[in-house]
Every structure is written in structure tokens, then in C-alpha cells.
N, C-alpha and C positions, 0 to 999 in steps of 0.2 A: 527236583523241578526241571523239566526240560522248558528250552528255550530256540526258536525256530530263526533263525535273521537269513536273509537272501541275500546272494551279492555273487560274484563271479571270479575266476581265476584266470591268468592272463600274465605269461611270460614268467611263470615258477613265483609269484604275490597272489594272495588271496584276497577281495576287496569286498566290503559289505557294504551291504546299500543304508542300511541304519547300525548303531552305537546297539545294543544290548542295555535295557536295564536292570541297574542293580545286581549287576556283576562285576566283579573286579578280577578273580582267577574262578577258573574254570576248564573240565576237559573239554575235548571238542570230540566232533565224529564229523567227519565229509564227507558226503555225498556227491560226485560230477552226473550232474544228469545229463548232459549232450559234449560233444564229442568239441562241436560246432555254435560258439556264443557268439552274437553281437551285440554289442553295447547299443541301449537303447538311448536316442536322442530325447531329449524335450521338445514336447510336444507345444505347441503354436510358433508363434510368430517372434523373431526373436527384434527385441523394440528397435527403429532406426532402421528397421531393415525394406523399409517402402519407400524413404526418401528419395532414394533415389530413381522412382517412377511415380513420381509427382505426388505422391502422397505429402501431405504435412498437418498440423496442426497448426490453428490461425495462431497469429498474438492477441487476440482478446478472446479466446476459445473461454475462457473465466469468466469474464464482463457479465455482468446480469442480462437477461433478456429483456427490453422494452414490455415485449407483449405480457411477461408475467410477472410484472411492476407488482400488480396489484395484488398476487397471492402470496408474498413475501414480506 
């Protein structure tokens, strides 16, 4: 059975982006496909990070709404 995981090399370590299942020993076979990696960022917004351009969250952001008393 072959088994495919991606991940990157960097400073003579190899690092995978996911565990392999349901292997414990195993050969391996490498492939470098670019010469030139960048580790890719996550993607949105990382939380706390609008505060400080007046973003915030109220203190009763929770509190029920008046207006929809009545479908609750």
C-alpha cells in the first residue's frame, strides 16, 4: 500500500503536515519538488488582532435580544 502525506524540508529536518495512518515502520521515498518553499501562513484573522483599531466585542454581546423575547 502506498501512502501520500505532504510537508516540507527545511534546514536538513523533514516536516509533515499530517501523522500517516496506521503506520508505525515503513520505507520512505522523497521527492523535493521546488528548489524554493515558503511555509504557508494561516489563513484569516488571527483573534485580538483588531483591538487595537477599535474593534471590540460588547459585554452583553450574549444578553438576549428584547426584540426576540418572543421566538425564544
Amino acid at each position: 500500500m502506498y501512502t501520500t502525506v505532504s510537508g516540507y524540508y527545511k534546514d536538513g529536518e523533514l516536516f509533515l503536515n499530517e501523522k500517516p495512518e496506521k503506520l508505525k515502520n515503513s520505507k520512505v521515498l522523497i521527492t523535493f519538488l521546488e528548489e524554493k518553499f515558503e511555509e504557508k501562513t494561516p489563513k484569516g484573522i488571527k483573534l485580538g488582532s483588531l483591538s487595537d483599531r477599535g474593534f471590540s466585542i460588547p459585554d452583553d454581546f450574549n444578553d438576549p435580544i428584547e426584540d426576540l423575547k418572543e421566538y425564544m
